[in-house]
C-alpha positions as CSV (number, residue, x, y, z in Angstrom):
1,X,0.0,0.0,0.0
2,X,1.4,3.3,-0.8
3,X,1.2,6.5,1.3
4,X,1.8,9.9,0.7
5,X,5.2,11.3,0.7
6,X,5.5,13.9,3.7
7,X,9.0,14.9,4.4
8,X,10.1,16.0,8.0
9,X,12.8,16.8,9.9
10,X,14.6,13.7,11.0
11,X,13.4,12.2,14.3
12,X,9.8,14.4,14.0
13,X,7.4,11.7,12.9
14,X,5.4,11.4,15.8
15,X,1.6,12.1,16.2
16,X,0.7,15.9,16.8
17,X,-1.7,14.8,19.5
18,X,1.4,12.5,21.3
19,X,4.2,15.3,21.1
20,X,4.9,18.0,23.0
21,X,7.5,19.7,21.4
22,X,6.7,20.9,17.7
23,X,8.9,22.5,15.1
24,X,7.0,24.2,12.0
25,X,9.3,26.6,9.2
26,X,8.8,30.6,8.9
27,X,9.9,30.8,5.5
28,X,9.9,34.8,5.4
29,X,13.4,37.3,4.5
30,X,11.0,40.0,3.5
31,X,12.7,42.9,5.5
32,X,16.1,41.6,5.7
33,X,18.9,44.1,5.4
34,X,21.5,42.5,2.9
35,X,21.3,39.0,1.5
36,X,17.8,37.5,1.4
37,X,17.4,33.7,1.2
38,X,16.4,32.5,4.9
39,X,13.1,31.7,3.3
40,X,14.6,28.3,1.9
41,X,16.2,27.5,5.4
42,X,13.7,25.3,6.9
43,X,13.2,23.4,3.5
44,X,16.8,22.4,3.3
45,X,17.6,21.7,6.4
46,X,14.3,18.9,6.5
47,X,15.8,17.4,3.3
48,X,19.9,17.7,4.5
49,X,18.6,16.3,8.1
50,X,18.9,12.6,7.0
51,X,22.6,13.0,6.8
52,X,22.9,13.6,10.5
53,X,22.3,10.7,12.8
54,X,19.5,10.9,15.8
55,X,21.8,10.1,18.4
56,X,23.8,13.2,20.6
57,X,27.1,11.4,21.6
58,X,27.3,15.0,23.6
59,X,24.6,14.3,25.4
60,X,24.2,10.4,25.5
61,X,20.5,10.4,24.5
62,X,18.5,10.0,21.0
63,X,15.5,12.3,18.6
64,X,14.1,8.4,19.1
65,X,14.0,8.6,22.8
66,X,11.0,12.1,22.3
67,X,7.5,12.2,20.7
68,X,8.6,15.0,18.4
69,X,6.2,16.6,15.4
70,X,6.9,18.5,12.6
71,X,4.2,21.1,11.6
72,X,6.2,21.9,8.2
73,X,6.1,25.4,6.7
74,X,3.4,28.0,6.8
75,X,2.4,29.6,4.0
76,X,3.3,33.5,5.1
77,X,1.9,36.7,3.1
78,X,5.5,37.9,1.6
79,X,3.6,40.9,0.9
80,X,2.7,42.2,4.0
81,X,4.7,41.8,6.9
82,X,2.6,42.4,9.6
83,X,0.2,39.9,8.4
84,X,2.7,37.6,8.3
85,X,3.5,38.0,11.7
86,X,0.0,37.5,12.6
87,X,0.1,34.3,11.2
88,X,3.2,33.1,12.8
89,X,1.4,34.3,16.0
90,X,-1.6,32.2,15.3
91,X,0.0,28.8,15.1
92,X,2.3,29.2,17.7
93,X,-0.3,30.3,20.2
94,X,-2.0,26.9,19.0
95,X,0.6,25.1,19.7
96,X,0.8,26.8,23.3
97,X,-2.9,26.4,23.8
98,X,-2.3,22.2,23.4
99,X,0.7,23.0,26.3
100,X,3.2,21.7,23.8
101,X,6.5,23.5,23.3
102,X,6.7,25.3,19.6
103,X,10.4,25.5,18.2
104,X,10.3,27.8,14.9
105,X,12.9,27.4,12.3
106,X,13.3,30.8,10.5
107,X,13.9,33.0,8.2
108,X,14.8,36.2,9.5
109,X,15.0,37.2,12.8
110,X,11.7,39.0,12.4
111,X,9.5,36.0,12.3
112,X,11.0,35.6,16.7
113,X,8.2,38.9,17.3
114,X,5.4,36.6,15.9
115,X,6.2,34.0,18.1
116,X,7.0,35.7,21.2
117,X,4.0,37.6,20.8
118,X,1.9,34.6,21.5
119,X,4.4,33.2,24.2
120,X,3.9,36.7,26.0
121,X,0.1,36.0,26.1
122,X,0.5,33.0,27.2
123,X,3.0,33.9,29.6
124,X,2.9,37.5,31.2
125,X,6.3,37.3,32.8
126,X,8.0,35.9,29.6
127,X,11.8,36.6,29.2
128,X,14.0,36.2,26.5
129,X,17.3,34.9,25.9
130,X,19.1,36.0,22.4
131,X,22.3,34.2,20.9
132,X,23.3,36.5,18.0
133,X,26.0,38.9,16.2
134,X,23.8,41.7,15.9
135,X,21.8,43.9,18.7
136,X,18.9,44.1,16.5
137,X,17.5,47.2,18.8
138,X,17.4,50.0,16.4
139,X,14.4,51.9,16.3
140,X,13.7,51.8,12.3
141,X,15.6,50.7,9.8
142,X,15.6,52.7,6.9
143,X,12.1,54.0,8.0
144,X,11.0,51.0,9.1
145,X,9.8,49.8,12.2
146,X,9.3,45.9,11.6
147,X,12.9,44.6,10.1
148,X,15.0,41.6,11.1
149,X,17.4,44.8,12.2
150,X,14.8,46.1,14.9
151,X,13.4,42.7,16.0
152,X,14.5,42.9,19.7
153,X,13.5,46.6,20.2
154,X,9.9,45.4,19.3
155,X,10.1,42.6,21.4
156,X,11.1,45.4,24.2
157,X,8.2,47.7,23.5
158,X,6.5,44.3,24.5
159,X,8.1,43.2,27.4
160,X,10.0,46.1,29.0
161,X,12.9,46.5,30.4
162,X,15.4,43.9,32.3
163,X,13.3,40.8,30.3
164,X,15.8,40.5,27.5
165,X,19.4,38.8,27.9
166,X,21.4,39.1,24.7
167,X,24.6,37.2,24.4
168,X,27.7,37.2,22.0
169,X,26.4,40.6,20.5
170,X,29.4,41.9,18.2
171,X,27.5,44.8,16.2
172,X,25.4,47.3,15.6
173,X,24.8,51.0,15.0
174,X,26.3,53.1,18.2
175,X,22.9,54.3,19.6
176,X,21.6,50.4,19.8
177,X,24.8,49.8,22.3
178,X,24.1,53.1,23.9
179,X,20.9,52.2,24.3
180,X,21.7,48.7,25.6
181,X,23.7,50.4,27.9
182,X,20.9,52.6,29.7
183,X,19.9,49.0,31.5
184,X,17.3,48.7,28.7
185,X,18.5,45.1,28.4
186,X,21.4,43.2,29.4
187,X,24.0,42.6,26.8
188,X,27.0,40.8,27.0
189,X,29.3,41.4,24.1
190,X,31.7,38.7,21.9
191,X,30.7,35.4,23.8
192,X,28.7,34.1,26.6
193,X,30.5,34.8,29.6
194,X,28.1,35.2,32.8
195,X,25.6,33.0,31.2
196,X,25.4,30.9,34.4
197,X,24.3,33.9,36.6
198,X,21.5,34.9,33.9
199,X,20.3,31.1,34.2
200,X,20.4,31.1,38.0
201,X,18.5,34.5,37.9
202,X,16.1,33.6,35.6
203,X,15.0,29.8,37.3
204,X,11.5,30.0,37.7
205,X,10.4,32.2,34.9
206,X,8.9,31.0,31.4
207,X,11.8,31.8,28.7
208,X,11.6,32.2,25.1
209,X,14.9,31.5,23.1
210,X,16.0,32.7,19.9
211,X,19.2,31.8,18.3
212,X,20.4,33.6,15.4
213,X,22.7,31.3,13.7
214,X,25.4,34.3,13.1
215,X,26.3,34.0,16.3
216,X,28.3,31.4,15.3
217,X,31.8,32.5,13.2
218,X,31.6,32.7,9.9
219,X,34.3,29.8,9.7
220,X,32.0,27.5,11.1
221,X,28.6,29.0,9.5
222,X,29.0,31.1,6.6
223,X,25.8,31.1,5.0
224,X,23.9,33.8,6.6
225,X,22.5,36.9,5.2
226,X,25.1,39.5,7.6
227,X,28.2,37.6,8.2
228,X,30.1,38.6,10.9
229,X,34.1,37.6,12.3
230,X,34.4,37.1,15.7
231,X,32.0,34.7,16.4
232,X,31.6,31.8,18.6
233,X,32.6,28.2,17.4
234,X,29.7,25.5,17.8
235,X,31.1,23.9,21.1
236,X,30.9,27.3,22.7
237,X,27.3,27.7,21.4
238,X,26.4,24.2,22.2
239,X,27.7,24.3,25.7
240,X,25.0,27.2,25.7
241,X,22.5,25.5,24.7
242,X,23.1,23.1,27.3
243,X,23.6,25.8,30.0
244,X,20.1,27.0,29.2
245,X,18.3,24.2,28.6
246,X,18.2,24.0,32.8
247,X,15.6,26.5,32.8
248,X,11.5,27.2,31.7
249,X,12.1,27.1,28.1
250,X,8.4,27.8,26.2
251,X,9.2,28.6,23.1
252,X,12.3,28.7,20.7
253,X,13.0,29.1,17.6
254,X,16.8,29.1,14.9
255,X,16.6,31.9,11.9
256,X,19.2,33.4,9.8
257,X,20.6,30.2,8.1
258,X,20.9,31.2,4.2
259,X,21.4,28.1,2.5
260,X,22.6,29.5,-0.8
261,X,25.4,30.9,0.0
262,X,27.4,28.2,1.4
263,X,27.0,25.7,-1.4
264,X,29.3,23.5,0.6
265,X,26.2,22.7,2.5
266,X,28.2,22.8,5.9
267,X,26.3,25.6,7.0
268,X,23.1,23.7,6.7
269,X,24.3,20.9,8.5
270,X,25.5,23.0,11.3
271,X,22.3,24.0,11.7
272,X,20.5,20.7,11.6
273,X,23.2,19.4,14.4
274,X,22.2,22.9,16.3
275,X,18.3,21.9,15.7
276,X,19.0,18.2,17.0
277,X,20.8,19.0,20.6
278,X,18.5,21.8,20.9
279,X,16.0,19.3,20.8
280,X,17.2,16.8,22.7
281,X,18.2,19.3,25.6
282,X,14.9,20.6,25.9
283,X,13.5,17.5,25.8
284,X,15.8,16.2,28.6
285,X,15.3,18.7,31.0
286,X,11.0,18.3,30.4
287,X,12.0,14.9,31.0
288,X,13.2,15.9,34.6
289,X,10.2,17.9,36.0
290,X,11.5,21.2,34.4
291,X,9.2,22.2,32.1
292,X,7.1,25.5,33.2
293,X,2.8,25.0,33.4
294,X,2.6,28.8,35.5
């Protein structure tokens, strides 16, 4: 008997009523500030997944060992951006109302307002914890106040101040570090020294995180829209991961791979292995009596 052909992420062929951790794709680059192509990330990376294996040797557990669902892409208005973010907000609110945790693989760092958005109805005392090159806190961008480039200064005019940790920040316009500086958020520059103390501060609290893949050197992950040197190596940003997966983790998401321009396809499969512990971590720590039902 035949069946139809439905591709997912390794490991994410479970039932959507037995998971409780879903990934879906945000296929959307329409604001982005120099290269577009994140909109083919989540595609790729479903179809380059099968050349990664299910089992962390990091972390001595298995994709196998989770009820994991993949919710594919949605089909986002590239036209109009704030509709778009609507509809990102729609589904993962969905996915929050089941009490399942939604992961989103981007796109550009725009689509994280959509999500947090919902998370922050859900969850009133939401915080968020940002891996990434850039600041993203400008007001506009080019008269603009909805860009991949002023993501986290929308997510402030949501949450307020001291609710946003940002971590291996290595750019930006001087007024967004300026800014940063006035206590608006807390930003720690090049890597992710203090980490720990943001963890221990934040135990207790429901915690969105968004990892832009440029955080990550442009040795190890070159094909993003904004490269930028100085960046961390994957073991740095794994044992990150792993630091924060000890906390209320809602919602999450990945964004800024750019498949096309690293034809070597390494990029891609960084990002698949950076999907896969992320996972697993999670996962783990739910496992333990950590995830948050406040």
């Amino acid at each position: 008997m035949l069946n139809k052909n439905i591709e997912t992420f390794l490991g994410f062929d479970a039932d959507y009523k037995d998971s409780s951790f879903v990934i879906f794709g945000a296929p959307f680059d329409s604001t982005t500030s120099f290269r577009p192509g994140t909109r083919f990330a989540s595609k790729v990376m479903r179809s380059e997944s099968f050349g990664l294996e299910t089992y962390s040797p990091y972390q001595e557990a298995d994709l196998t060992d989770y009820a994991l669902f993949d919710g594919g892409d949605l089909e986002l208005s590239f036209g109009n951006t704030e509709r778009a973010l609507e509809q990102i907000e729609e589904f993962t609110s969905l996915v929050l109302k089941d009490e399942k945790i939604p992961c989103m693989i981007g796109g550009e760092h725009l689509v994280t307002l959509g999500a947090v958005r919902a998370a922050a109805e859900k969850y009133p005392d939401l915080h968020v914890i940002q891996f990434d090159a850039h600041t993203d806190l400008r007001e506009d961008y080019l008269d603009q106040r909805l860009s991949h480039a002023t993501v986290i200064r929308r997510i402030w005019d949501l949450l307020g101040d001291k609710k946003i940790f940002q971590y291996g920040i290595r750019s930006g316009d001087r007024p967004e570090f300026e800014w940063a500086a006035q206590q608006h958020v807390f930003m720690n520059k090049f890597n992710f020294d203090g980490l720990e103390n943001t963890v221990e501060k934040l135990q207790g609290k429901p915690v969105y995180l968004t990892i832009d893949l440029d955080v990550l050197d442009p040795s190890v992950f070159p094909g993003t829209g904004t490269p930028e040197a100085g960046g961390v190596s994957f073991v740095e940003l794994l044992n990150a991961i792993l630091t924060v997966s000890d906390l209320n983790i809602v919602a999450c998401d990945i964004n800024e791979l750019s498949p096309v321009y690293d034809q070597s396809g390494v990029s891609t499969a960084v990002a698949c292995k950076v999907l896969r512990e992320l996972t697993i971590a999670i996962n783990k720590n739910n496992e333990m009596g950590g995830v948050f039902n406040g």
